[in-house]
Structure formats: structure tokens, C-alpha cells
C-alpha positions as CSV (number, residue, x, y, z in Angstrom):
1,X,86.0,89.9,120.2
2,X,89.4,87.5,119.8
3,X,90.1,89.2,116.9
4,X,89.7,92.7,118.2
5,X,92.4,91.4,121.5
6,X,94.5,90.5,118.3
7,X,94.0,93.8,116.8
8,X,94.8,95.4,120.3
9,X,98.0,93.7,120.9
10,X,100.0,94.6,117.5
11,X,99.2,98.2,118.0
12,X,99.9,98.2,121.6
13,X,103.9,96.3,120.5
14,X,103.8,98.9,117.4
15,X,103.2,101.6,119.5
16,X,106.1,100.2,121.9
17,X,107.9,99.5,119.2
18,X,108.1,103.5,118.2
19,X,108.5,104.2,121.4
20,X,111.8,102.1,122.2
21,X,113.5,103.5,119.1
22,X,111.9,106.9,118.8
23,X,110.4,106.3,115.5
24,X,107.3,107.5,115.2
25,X,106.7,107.8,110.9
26,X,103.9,104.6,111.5
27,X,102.0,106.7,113.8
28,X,99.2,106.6,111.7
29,X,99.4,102.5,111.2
30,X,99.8,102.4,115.2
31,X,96.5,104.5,115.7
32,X,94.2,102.9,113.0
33,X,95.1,99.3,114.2
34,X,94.0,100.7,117.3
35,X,90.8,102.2,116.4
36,X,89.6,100.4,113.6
37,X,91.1,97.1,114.6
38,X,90.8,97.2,118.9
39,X,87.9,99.8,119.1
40,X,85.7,99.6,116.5
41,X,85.8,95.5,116.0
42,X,85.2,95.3,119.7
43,X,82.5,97.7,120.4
44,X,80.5,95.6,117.0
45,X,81.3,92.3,118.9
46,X,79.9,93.7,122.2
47,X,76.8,94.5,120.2
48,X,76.8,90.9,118.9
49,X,76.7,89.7,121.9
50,X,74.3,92.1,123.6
51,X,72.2,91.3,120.2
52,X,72.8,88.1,119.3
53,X,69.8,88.5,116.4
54,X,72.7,90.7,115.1
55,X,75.4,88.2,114.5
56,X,73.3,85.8,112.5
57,X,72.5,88.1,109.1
58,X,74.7,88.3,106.1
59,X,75.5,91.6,107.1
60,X,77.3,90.4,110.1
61,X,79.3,88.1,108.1
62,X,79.6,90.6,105.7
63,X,81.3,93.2,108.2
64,X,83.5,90.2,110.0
65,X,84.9,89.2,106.7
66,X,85.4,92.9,105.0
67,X,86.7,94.8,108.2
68,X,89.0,91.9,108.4
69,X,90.4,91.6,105.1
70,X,90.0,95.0,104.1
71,X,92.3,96.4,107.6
72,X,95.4,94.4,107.2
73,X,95.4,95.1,103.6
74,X,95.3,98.7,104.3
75,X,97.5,98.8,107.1
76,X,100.3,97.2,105.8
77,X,100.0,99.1,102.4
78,X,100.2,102.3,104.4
79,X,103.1,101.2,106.3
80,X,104.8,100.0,102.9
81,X,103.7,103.5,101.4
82,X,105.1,105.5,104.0
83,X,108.3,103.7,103.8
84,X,109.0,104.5,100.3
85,X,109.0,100.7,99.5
86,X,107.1,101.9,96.1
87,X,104.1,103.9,95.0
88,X,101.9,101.1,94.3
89,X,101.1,100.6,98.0
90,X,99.2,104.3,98.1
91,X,96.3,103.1,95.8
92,X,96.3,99.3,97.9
93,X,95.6,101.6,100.7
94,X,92.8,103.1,99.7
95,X,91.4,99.9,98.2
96,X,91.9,98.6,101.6
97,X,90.4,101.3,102.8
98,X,87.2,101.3,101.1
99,X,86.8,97.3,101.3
100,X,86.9,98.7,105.3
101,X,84.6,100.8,105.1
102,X,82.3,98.9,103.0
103,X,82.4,96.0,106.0
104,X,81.8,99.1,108.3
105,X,79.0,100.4,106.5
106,X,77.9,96.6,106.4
107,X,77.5,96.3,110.3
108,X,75.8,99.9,110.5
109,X,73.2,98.9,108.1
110,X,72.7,95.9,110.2
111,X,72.1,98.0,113.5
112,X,70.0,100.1,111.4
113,X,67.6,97.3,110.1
114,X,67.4,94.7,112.5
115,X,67.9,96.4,116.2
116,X,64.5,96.5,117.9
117,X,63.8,97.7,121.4
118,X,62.3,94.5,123.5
């Protein structure tokens, strides 16, 4: 959950940030910090807490570690992308990207396998 308030807070100044000088070419960054960092990290730690048979399988590391590696690595690659900095960022996106998802896919399986109704 700390890490999804972290996640929160840089979009939230990003956003201001774009707001204050009226550029708005991150848009995209600001909105997937927001809803893959905020959102999504905190709706998986509410159910780790709701659950807490949830947060103790490898897939629960699994997602913590990949969602949080995979994220800023995509974030800032897109932001470096966008920028024109050089076109090596556009496939450390996606590699971002996909390490994201993988940690995604990691806490769904999770949910899947080891929820049960008491």
C-alpha cells in the first residue's frame, strides 16, 4: 500500500507539473503512474490485506517485485521516448512493459488459485 501512496504522489506533482506550465506531451506517463502505479498496486494491496493467505505465495512476491521494477522502467523510458532523448527508450518501454504485465498477470494468477470463499 506505501508504495502505491508513492506511486500516487509523483503522478499527482506530474500531473501538476503539466498543468503549471501547460505541457501536457507526458500525459500518458502522468496517467499510467496513476493507474498502474496508484490504482492497480493499491487495489492488489487491499486484497492482501483482505486475504492475507494472498500475500504469502511466490506469486505475491512475484507481482510486488515485477510491477515494481517493471513500472519505473517503463515509465521513465516512455517519458525519455517521447522526448526524443533517443530511440532506444521505445523498445525499454515495452520491455518494461511486459516485465509489468508479467508481475500483473503474476497477482491474477494468484487470485485465481488461491482465493477461497470462507
Amino acid at each position: 500500500m506505501k508504495i502505491a501512496v508513492v506511486y500516487f504522489m509523483i503522478g499527482i506533482l506530474f500531473g501538476l507539473y503539466m498543468s503549471i506550465f501547460h505541457v501536457f506531451t507526458l500525459t500518458s506517463v502522468h496517467a499510467h503512474l496513476n493507474l498502474l502505479g496508484w490504482m492497480s498496486l493499491a487495489i492488489a494491496g487491499i486484497f492482501y490485506i483482505l486475504f492475507p493467505q494472498l500475500a504469502e505465495t511466490g506469486a505475491a512476491k512475484a507481482h510486488f517485485w515485477l510491477h515494481n521494477i517493471g513500472l519505473p522502467v517503463m515509465m521513465i523510458s516512455i517519458a525519455l521516448a517521447i522526448l526524443e532523448v533517443s530511440p532506444l527508450f521505445f523498445p525499454l518501454a515495452t520491455i518494461g512493459g511486459v516485465v509489468t504485465v508479467i508481475g500483473i498477470f503474476c497477482f491474477g494468477f494468484n487470485v485465481i488459485a488461491n482465493l477461497r470463499a470462507n
